[in-house]
PDB file of N, CA, C and O in Angstrom:
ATOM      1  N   UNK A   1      -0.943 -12.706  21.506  1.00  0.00           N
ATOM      2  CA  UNK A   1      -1.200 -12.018  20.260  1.00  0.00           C
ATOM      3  C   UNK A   1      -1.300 -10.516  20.553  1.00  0.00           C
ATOM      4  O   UNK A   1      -2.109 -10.167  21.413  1.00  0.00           O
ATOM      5  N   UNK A   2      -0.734  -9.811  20.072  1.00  0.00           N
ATOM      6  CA  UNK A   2      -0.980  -8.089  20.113  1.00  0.00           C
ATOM      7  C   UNK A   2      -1.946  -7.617  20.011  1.00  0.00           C
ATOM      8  O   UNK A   2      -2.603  -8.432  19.363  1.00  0.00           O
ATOM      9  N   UNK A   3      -2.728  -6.544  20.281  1.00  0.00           N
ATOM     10  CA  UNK A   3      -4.125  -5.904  20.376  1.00  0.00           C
ATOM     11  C   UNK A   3      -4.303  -5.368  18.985  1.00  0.00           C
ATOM     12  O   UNK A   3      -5.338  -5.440  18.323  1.00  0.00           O
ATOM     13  N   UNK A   4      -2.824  -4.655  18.517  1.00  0.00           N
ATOM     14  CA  UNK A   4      -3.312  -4.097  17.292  1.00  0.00           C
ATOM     15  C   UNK A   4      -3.141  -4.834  15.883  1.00  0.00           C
ATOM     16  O   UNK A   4      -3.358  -4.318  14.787  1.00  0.00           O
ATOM     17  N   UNK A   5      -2.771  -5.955  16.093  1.00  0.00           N
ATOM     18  CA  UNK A   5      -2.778  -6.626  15.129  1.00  0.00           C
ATOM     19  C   UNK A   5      -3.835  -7.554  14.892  1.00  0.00           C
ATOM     20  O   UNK A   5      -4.157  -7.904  13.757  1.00  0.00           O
ATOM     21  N   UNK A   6      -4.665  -8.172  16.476  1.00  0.00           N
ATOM     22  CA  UNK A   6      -5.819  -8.577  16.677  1.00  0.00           C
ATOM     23  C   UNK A   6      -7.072  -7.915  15.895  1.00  0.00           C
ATOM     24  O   UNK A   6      -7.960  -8.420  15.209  1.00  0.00           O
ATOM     25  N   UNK A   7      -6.675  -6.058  16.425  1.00  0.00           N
ATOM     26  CA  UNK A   7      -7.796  -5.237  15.412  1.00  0.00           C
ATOM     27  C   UNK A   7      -7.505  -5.408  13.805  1.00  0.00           C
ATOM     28  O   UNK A   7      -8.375  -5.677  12.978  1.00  0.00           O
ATOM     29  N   UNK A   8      -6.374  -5.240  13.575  1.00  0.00           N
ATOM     30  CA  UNK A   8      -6.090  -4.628  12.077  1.00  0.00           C
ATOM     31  C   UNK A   8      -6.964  -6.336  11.825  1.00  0.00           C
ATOM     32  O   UNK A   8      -8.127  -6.384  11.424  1.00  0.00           O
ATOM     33  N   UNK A   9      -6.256  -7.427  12.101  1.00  0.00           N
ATOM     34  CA  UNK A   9      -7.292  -8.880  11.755  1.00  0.00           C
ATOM     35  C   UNK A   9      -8.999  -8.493  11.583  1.00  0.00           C
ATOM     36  O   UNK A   9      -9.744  -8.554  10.605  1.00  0.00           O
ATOM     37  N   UNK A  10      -9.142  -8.230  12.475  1.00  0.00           N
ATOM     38  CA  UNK A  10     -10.831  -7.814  12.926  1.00  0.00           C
ATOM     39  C   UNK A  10     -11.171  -7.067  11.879  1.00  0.00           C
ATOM     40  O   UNK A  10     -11.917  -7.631  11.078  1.00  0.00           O
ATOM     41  N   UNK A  11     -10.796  -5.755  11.584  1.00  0.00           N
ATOM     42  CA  UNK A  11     -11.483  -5.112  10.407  1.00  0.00           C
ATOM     43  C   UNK A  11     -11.211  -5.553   8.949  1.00  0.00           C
ATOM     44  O   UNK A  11     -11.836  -5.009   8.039  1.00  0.00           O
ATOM     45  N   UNK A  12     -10.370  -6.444   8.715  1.00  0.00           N
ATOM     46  CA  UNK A  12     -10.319  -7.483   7.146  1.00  0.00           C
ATOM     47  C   UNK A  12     -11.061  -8.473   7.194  1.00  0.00           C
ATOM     48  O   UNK A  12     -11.483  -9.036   6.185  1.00  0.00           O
ATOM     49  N   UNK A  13     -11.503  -9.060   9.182  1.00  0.00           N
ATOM     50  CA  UNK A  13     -12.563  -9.887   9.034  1.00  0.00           C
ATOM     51  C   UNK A  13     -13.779  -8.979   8.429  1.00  0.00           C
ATOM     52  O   UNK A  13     -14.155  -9.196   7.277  1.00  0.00           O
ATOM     53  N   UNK A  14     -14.291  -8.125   9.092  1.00  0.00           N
ATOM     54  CA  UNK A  14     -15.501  -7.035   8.608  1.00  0.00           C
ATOM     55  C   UNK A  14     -15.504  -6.563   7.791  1.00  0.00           C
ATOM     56  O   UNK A  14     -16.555  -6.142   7.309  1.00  0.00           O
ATOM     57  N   UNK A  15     -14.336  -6.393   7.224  1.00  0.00           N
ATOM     58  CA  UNK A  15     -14.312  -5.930   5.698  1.00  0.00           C
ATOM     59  C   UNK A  15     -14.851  -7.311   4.140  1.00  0.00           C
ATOM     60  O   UNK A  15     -15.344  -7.069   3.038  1.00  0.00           O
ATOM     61  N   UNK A  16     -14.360  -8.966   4.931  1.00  0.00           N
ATOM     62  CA  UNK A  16     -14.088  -9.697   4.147  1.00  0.00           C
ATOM     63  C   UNK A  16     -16.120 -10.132   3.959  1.00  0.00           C
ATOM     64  O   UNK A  16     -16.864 -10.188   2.980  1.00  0.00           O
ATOM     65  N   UNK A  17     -16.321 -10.337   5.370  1.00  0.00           N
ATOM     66  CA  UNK A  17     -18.013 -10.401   5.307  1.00  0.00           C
ATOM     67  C   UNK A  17     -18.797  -9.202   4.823  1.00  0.00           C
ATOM     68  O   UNK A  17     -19.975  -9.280   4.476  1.00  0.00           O
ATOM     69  N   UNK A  18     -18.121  -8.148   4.818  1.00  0.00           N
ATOM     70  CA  UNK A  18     -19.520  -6.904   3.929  1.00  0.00           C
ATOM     71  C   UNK A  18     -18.875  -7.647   2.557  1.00  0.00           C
ATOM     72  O   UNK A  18     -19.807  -7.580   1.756  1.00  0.00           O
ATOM     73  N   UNK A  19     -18.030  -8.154   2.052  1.00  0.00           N
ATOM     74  CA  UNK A  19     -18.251  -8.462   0.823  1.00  0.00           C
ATOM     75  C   UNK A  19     -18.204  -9.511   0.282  1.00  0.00           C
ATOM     76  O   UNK A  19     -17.873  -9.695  -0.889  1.00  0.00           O
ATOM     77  N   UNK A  20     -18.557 -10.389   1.132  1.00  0.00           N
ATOM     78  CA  UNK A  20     -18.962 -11.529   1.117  1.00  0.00           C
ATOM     79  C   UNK A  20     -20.646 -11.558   0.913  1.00  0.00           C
ATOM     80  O   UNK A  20     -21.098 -12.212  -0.027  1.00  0.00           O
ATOM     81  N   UNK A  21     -21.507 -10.871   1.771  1.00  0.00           N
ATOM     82  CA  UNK A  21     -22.523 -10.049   1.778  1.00  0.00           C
ATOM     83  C   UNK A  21     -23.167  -9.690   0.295  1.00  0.00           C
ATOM     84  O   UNK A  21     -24.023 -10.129  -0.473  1.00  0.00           O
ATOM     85  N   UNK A  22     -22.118  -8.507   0.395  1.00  0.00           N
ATOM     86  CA  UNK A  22     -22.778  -7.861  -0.879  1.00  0.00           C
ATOM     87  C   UNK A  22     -22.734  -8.526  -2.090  1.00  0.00           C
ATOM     88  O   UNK A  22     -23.302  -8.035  -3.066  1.00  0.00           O
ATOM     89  N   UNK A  23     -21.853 -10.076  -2.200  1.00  0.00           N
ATOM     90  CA  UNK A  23     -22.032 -10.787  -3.547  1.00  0.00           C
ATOM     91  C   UNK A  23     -22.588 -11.527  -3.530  1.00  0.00           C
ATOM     92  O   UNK A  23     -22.717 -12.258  -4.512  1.00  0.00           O
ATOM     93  N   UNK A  24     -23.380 -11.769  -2.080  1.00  0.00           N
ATOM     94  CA  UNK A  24     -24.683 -12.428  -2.138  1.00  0.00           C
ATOM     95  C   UNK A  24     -25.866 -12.170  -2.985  1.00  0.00           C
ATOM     96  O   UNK A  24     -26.571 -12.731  -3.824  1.00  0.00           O
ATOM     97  N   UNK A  25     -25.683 -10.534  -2.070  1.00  0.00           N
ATOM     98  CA  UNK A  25     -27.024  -9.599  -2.293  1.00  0.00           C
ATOM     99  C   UNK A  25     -27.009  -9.706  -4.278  1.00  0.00           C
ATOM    100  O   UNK A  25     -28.024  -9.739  -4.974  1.00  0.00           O
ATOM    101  N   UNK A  26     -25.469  -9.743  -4.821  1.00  0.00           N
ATOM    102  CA  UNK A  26     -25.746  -9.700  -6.267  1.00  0.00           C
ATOM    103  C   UNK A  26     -26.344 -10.714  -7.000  1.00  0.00           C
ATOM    104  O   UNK A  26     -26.822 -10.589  -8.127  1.00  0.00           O
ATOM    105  N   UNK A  27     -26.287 -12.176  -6.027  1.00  0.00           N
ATOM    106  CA  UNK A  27     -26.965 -13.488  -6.759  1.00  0.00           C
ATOM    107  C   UNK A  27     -28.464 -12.961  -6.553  1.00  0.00           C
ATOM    108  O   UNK A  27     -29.219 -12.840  -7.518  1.00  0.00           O
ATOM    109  N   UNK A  28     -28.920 -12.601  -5.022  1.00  0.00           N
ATOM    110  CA  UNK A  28     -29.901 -13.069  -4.731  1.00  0.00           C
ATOM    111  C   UNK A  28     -30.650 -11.800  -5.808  1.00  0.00           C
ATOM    112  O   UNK A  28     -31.679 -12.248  -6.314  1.00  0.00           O
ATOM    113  N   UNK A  29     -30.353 -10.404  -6.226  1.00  0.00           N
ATOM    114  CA  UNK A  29     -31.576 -10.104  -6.908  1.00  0.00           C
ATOM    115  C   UNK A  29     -31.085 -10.313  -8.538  1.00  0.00           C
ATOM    116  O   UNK A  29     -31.930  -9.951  -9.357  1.00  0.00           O
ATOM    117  N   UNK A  30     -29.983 -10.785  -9.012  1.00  0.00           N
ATOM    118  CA  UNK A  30     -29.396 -11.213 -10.143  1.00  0.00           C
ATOM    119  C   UNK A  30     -30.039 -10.290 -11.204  1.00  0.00           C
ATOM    120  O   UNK A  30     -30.648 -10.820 -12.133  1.00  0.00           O
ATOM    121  N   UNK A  31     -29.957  -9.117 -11.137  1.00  0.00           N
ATOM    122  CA  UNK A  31     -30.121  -7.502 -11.921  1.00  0.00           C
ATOM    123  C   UNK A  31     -28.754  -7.023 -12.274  1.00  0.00           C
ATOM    124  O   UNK A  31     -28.065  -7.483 -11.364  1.00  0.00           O
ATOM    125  N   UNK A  32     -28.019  -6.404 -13.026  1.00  0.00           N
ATOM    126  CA  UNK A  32     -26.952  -5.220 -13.477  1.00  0.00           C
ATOM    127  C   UNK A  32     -27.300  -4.648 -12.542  1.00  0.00           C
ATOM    128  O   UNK A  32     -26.760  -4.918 -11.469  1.00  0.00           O
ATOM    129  N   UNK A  33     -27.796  -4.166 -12.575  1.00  0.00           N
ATOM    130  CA  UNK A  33     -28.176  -2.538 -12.104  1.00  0.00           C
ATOM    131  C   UNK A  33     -28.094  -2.391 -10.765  1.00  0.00           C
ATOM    132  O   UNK A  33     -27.606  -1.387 -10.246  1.00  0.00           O
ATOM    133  N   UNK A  34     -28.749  -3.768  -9.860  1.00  0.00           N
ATOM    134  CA  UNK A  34     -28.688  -3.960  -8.593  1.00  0.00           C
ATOM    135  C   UNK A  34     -27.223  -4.002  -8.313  1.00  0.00           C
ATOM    136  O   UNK A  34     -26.604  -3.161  -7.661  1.00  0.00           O
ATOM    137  N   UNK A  35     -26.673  -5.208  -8.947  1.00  0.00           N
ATOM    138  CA  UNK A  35     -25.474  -5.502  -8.811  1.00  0.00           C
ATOM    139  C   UNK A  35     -24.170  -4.118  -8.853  1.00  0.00           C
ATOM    140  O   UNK A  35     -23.092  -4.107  -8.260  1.00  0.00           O
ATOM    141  N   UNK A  36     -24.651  -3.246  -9.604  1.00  0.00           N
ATOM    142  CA  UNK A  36     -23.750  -2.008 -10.104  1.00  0.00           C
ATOM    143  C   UNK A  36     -23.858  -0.995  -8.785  1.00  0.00           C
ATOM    144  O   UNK A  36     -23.072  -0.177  -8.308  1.00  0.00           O
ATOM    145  N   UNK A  37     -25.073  -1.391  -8.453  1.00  0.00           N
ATOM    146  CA  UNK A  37     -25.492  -0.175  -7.087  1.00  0.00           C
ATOM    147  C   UNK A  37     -24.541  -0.734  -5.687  1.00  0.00           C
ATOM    148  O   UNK A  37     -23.770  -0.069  -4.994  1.00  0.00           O
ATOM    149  N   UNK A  38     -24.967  -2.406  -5.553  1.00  0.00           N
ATOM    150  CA  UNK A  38     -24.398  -2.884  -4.676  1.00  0.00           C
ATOM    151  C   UNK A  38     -22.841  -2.182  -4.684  1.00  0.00           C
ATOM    152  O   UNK A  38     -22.568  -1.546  -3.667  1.00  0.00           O
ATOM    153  N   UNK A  39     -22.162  -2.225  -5.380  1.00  0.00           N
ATOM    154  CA  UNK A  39     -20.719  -2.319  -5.748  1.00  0.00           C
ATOM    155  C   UNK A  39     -20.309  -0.807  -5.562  1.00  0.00           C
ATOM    156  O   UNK A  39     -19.313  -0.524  -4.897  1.00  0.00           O
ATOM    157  N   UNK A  40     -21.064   0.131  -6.139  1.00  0.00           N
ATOM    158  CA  UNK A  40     -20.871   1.152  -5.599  1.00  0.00           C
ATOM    159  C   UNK A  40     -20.856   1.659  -4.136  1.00  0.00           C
ATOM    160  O   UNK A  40     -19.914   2.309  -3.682  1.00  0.00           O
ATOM    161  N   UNK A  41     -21.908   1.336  -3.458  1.00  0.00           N
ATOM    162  CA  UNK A  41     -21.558   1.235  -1.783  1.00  0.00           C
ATOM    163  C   UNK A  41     -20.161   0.868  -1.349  1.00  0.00           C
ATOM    164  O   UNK A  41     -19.403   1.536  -0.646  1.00  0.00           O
ATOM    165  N   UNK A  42     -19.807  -1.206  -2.306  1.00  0.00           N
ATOM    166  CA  UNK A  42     -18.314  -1.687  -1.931  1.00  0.00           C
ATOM    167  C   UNK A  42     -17.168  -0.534  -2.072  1.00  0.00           C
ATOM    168  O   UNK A  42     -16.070  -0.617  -1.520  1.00  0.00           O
ATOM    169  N   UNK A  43     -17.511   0.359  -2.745  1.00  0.00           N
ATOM    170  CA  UNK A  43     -16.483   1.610  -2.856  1.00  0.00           C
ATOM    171  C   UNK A  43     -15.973   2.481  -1.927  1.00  0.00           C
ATOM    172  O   UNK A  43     -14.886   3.058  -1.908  1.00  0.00           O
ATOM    173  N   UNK A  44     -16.992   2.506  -1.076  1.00  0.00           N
ATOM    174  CA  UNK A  44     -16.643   3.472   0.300  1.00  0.00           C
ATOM    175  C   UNK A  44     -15.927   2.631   0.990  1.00  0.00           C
ATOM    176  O   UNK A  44     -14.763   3.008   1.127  1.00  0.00           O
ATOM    177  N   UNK A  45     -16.260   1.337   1.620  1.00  0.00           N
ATOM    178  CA  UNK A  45     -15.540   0.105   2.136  1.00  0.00           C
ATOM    179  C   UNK A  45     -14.217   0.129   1.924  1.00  0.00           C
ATOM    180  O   UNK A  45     -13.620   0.714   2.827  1.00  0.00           O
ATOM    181  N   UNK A  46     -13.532  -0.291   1.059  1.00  0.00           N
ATOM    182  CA  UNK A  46     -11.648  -0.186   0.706  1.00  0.00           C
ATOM    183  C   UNK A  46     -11.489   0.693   1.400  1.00  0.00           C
ATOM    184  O   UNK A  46     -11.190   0.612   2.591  1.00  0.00           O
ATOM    185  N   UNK A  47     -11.716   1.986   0.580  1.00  0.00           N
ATOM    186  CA  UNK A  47     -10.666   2.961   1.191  1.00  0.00           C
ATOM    187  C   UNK A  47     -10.487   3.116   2.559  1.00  0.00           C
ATOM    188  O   UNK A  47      -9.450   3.300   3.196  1.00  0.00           O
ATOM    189  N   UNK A  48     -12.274   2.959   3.124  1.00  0.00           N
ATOM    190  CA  UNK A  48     -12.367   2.938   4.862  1.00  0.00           C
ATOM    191  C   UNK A  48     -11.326   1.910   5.433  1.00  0.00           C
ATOM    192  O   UNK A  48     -10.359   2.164   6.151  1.00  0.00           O
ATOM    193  N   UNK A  49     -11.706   0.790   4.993  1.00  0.00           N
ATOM    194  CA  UNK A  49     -10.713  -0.256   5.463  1.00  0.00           C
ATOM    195  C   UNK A  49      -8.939   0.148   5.513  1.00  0.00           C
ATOM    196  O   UNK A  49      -8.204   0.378   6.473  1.00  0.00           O
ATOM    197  N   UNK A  50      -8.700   0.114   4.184  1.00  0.00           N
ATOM    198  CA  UNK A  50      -7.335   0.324   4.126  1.00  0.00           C
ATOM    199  C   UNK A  50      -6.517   1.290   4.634  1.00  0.00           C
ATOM    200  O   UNK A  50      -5.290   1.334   4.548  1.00  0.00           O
ATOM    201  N   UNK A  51      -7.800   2.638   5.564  1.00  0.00           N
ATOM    202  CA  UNK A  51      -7.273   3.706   6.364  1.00  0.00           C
ATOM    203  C   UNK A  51      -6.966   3.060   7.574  1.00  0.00           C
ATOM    204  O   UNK A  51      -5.927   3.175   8.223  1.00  0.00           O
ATOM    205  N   UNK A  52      -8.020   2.325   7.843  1.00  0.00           N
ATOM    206  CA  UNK A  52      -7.798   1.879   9.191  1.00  0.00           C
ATOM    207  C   UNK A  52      -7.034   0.650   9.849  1.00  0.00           C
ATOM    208  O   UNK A  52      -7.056   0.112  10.956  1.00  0.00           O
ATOM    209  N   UNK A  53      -6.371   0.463   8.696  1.00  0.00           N
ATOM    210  CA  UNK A  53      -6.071  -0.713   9.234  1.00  0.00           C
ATOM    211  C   UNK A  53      -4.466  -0.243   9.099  1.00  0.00           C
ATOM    212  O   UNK A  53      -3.561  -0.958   9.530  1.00  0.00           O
ATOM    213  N   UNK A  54      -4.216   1.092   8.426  1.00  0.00           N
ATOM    214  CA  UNK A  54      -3.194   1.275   7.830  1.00  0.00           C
ATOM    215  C   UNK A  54      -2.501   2.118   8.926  1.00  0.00           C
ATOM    216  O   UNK A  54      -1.334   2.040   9.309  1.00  0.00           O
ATOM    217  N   UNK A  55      -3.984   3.352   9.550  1.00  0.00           N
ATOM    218  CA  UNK A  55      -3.764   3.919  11.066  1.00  0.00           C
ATOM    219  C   UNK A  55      -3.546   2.815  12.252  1.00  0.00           C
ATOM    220  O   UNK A  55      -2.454   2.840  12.819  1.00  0.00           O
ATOM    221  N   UNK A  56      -4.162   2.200  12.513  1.00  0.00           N
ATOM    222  CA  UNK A  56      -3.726   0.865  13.337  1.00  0.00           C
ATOM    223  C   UNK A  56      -2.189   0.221  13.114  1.00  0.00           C
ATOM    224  O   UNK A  56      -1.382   0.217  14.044  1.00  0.00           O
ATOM    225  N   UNK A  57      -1.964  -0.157  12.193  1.00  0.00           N
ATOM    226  CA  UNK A  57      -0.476  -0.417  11.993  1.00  0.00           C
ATOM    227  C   UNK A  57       0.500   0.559  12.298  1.00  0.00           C
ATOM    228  O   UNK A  57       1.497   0.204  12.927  1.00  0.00           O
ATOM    229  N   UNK A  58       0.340   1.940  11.888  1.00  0.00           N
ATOM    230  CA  UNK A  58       1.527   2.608  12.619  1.00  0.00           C
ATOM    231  C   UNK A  58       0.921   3.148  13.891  1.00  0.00           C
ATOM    232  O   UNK A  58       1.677   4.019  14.321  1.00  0.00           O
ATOM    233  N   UNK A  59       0.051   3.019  14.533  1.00  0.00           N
ATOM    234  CA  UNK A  59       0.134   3.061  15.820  1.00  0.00           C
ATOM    235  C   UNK A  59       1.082   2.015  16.857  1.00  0.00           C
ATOM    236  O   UNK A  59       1.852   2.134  17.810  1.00  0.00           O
ATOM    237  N   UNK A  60       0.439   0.840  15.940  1.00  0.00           N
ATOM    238  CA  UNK A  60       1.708  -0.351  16.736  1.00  0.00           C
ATOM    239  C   UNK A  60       2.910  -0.409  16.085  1.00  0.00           C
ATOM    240  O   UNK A  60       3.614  -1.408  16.231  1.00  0.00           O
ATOM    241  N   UNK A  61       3.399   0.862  15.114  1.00  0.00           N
ATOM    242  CA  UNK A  61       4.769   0.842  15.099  1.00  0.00           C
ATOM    243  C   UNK A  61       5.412   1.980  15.696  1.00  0.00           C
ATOM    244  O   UNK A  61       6.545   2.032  16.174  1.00  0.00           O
ATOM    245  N   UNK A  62       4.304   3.137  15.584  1.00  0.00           N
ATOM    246  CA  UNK A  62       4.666   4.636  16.376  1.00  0.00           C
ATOM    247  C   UNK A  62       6.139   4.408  17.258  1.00  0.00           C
ATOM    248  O   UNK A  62       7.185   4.818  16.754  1.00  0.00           O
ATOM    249  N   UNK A  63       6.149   3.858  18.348  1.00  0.00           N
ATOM    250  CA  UNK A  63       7.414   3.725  19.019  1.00  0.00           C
ATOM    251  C   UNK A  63       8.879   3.343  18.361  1.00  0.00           C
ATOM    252  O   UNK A  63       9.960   3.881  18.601  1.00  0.00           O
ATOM    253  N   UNK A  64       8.525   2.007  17.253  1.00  0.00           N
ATOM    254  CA  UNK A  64       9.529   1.506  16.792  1.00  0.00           C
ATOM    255  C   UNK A  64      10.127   1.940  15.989  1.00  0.00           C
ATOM    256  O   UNK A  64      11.340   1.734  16.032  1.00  0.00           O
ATOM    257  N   UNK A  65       9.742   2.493  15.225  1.00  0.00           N
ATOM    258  CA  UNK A  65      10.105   3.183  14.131  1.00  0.00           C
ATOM    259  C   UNK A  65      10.631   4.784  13.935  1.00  0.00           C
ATOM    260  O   UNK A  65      10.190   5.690  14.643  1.00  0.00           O
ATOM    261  N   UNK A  66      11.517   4.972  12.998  1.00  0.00           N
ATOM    262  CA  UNK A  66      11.453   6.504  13.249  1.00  0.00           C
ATOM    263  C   UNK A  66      10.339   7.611  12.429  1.00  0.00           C
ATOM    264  O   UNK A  66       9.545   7.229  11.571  1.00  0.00           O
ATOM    265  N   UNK A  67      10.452   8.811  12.818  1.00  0.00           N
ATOM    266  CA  UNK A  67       9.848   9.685  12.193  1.00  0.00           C
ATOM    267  C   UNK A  67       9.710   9.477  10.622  1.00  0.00           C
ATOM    268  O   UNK A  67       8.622   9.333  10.065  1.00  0.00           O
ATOM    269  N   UNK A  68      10.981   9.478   9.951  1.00  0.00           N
ATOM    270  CA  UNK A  68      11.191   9.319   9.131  1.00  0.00           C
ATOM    271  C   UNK A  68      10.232   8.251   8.230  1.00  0.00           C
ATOM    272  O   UNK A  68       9.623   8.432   7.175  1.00  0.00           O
ATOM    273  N   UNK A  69      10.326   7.378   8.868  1.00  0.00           N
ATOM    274  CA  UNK A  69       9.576   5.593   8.376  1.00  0.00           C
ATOM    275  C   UNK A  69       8.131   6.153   8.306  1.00  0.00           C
ATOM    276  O   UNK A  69       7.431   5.684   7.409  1.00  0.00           O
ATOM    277  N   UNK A  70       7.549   7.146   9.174  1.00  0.00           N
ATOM    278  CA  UNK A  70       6.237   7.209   9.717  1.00  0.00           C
ATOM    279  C   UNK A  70       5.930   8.021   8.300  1.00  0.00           C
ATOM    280  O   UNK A  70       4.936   7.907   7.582  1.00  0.00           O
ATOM    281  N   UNK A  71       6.705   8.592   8.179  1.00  0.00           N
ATOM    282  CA  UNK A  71       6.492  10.084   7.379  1.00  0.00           C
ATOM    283  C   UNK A  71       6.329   9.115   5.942  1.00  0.00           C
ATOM    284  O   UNK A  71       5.253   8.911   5.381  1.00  0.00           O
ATOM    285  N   UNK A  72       7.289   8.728   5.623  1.00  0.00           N
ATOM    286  CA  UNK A  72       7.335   7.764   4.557  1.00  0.00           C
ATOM    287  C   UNK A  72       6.220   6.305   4.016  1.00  0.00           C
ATOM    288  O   UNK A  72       6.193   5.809   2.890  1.00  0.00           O
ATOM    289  N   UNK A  73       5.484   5.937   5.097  1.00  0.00           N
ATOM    290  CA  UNK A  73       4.517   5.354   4.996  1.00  0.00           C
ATOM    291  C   UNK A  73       3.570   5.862   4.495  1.00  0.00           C
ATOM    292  O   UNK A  73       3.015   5.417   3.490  1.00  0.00           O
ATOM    293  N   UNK A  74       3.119   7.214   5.317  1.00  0.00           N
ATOM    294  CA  UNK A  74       2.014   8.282   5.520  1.00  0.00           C
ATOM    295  C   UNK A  74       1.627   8.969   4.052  1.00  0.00           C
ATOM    296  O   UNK A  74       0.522   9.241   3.581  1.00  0.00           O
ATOM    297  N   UNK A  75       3.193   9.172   3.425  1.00  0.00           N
ATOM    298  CA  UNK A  75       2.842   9.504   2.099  1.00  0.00           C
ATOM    299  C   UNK A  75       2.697   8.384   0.835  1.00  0.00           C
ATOM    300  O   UNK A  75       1.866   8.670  -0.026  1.00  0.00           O
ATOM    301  N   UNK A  76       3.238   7.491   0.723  1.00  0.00           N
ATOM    302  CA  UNK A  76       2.717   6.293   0.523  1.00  0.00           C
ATOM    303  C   UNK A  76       1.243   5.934   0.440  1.00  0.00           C
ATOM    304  O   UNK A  76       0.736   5.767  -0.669  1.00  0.00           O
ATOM    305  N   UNK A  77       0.469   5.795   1.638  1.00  0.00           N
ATOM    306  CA  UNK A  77      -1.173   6.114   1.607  1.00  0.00           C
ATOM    307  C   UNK A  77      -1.449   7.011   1.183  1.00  0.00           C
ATOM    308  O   UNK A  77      -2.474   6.778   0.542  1.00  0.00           O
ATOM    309  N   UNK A  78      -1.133   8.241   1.078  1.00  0.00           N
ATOM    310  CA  UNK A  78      -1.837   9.735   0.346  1.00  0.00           C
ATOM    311  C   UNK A  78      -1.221   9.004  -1.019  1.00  0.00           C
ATOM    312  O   UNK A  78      -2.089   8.298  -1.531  1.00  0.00           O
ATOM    313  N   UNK A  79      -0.630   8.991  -1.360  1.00  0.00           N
ATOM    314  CA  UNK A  79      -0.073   8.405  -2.986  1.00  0.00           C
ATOM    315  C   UNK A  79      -1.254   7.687  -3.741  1.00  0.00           C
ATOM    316  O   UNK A  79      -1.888   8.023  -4.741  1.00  0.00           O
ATOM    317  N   UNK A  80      -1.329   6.632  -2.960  1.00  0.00           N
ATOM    318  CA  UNK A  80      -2.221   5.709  -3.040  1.00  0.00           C
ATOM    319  C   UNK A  80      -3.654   6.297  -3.923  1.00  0.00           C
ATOM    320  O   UNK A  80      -4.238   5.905  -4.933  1.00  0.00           O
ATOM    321  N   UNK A  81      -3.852   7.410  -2.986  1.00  0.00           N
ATOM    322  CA  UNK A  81      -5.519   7.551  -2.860  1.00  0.00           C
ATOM    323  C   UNK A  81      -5.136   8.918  -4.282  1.00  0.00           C
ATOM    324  O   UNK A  81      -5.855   9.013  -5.277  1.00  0.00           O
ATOM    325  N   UNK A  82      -4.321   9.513  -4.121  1.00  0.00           N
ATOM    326  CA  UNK A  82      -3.920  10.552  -4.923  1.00  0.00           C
ATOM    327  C   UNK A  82      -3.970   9.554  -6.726  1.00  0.00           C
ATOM    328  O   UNK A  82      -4.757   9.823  -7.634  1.00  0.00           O
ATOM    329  N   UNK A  83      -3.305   8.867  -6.748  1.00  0.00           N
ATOM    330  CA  UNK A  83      -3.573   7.827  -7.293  1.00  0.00           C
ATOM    331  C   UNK A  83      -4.854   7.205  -8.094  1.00  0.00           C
ATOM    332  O   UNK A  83      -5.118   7.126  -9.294  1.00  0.00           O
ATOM    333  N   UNK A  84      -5.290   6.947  -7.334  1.00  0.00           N
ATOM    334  CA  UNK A  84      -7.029   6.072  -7.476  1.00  0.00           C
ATOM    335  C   UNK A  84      -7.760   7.375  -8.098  1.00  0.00           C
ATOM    336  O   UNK A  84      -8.612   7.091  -8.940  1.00  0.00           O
ATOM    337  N   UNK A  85      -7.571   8.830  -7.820  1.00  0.00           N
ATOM    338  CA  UNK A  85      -8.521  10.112  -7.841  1.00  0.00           C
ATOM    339  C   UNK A  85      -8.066  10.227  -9.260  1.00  0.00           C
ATOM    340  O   UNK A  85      -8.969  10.156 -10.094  1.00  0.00           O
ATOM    341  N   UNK A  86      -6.656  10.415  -9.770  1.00  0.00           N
ATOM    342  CA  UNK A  86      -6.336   9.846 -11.224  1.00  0.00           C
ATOM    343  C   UNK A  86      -7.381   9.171 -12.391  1.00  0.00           C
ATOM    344  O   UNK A  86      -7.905   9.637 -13.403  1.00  0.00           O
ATOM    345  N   UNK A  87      -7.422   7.584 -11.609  1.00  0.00           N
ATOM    346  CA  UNK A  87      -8.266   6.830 -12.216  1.00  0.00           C
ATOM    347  C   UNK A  87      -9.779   7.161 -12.944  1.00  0.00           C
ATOM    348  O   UNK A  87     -10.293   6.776 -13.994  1.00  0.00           O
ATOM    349  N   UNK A  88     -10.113   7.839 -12.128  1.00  0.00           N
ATOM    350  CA  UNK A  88     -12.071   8.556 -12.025  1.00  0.00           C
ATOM    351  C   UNK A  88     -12.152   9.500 -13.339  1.00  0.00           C
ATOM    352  O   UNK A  88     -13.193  10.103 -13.603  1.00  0.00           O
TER     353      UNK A  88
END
């Protein structure tokens, strides 16, 4: 199995248990408000995740791929987030 695909696995595992977690934490004090706070934290989470897992992937493509592909991914993720800042 590859190292960086082992990681990119690893941090969707850690990503999948903080929110697995935090919809605990929403039964166990069964409040809005708690629940709204919890979820706000889940907010920092994605984006962290989806950087890193997204930097990890073209690291294990860095070689294979060309500049071009890299460049084209890269803005793709800025899109993304450029995107979401829209939403707010």
């Amino acid at each position: 199995m590859e190292r960086i695909v082992l990681g990119m696995a690893a941090v969707r595992f850690l990503s999948a248990g903080i929110e697995l977690t935090a919809a605990s934490l929403m039964l166990y004090f069964n409040r809005v408000e708690a629940a709204l706070q919890i979820n706000a934290a889940l907010a920092l989470v994605g984006p962290t995740v989806l950087v890193t897992v997204t930097a990890l992937g073209l690291i294990g493509v860095a070689g294979r791929i060309s500049a071009t592909g890299l460049l084209t991914v890269a803005l793709g993720v800025a899109l993304i987030f450029l995107g979401l800042q829209q939403v707010r």
